[in-house]
Structure formats: structure tokens, C-alpha cells
C-alpha positions in Angstrom: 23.2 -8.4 39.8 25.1 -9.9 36.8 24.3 -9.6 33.5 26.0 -12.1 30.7 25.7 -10.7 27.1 26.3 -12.6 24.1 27.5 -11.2 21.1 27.1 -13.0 17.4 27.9 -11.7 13.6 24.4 -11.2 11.7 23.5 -14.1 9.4 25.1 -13.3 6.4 28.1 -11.9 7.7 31.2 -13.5 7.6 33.1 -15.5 9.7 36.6 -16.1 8.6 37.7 -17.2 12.6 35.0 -19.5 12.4 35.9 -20.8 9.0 39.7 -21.2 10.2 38.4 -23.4 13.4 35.9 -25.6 11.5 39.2 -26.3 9.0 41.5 -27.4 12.0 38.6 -29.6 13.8 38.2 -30.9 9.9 42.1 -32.0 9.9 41.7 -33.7 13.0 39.2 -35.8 12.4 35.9 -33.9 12.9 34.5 -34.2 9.7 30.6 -34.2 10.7 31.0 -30.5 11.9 29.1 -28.2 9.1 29.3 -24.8 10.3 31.1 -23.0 12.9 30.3 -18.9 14.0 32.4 -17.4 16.7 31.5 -15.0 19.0 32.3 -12.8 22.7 30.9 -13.8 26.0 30.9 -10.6 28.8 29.9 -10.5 32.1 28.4 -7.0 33.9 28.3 -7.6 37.5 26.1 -3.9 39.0 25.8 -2.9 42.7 22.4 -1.9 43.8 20.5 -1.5 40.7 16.8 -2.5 39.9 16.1 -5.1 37.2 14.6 -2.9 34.6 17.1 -0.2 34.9 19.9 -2.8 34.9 18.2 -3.7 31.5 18.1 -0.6 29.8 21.5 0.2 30.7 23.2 -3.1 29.3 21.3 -2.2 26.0 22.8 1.2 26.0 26.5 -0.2 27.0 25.6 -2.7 23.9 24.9 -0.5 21.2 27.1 2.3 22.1 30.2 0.6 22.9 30.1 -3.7 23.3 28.8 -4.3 20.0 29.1 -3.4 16.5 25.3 -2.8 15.9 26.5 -3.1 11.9 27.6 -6.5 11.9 26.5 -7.9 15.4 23.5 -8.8 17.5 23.6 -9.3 20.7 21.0 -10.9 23.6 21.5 -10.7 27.3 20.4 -12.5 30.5 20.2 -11.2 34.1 20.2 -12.7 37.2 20.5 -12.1 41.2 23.6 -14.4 40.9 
């Protein structure tokens, strides 16, 4: 089972990586881009686990040590692969 998390800063945080890129796309030319928020991509393969307990243990790994439950949210997809 795999499980691919996705972590963002809460609107209204901010984002001075995100700032920095959208300045270097704006010097080379891509002046239409507005806004620009970075975040962390993670992937949790499990061995043998049932769905909903594979669920309630990425949302424990999240808020206890993958996220910063201050400034980020998070959202999460599993799959059989």
C-alpha cells in the first residue's frame, strides 16, 4: 500500500521560497505567473496493513512528526499501487 502526502503552508503564511522562485521565473521571461507556494511531496509505502488503519496511522505520522500542524496542512491519498 503507498500512501503520498502533500504538505502546504496555511493561507496566510508566508512563503519567502516561493517568493524567490516566482522572482527568477519573472527574470526569465515568465511574467504572467502571479503567485507561487512551495511545498514537500512524501511517499509511505506499508506492508500488510488494512486501508483504514493505514489511514489513521499516516494522520498520526502527520501531525506528530511530517508536518508542522502550526503553519502547515497536509492531505494524503492511498492506493494498492
Amino acid at each position: 500500500m503507498l500512501a503520498k502526502i502533500y504538505v502546504t503552508l496555511k493561507k496566510g503564511v508566508l512563503d519567502p521560497q516561493g517568493k524567490a522562485v516566482q522572482h527568477s521565473l519573472e527574470s526569465l521571461g515568465y511574467k504572467e505567473v502571479r503567485d507561487i507556494r512551495l511545498g514537500k511531496y512524501m511517499e509511505v509505502r506499508f506492508d500488510d496493513i488494512e486501508r483504514g488503519k493505514a489511514d489513521t496511522r499516516i494522520k498520526e505520522m502527520c501531525e506528530k512528526l511530517l508536518t508542522n500542524p502550526i503553519i502547515e496542512d497536509y492531505q494524503f491519498e492511498i492506493s494498492d499501487e
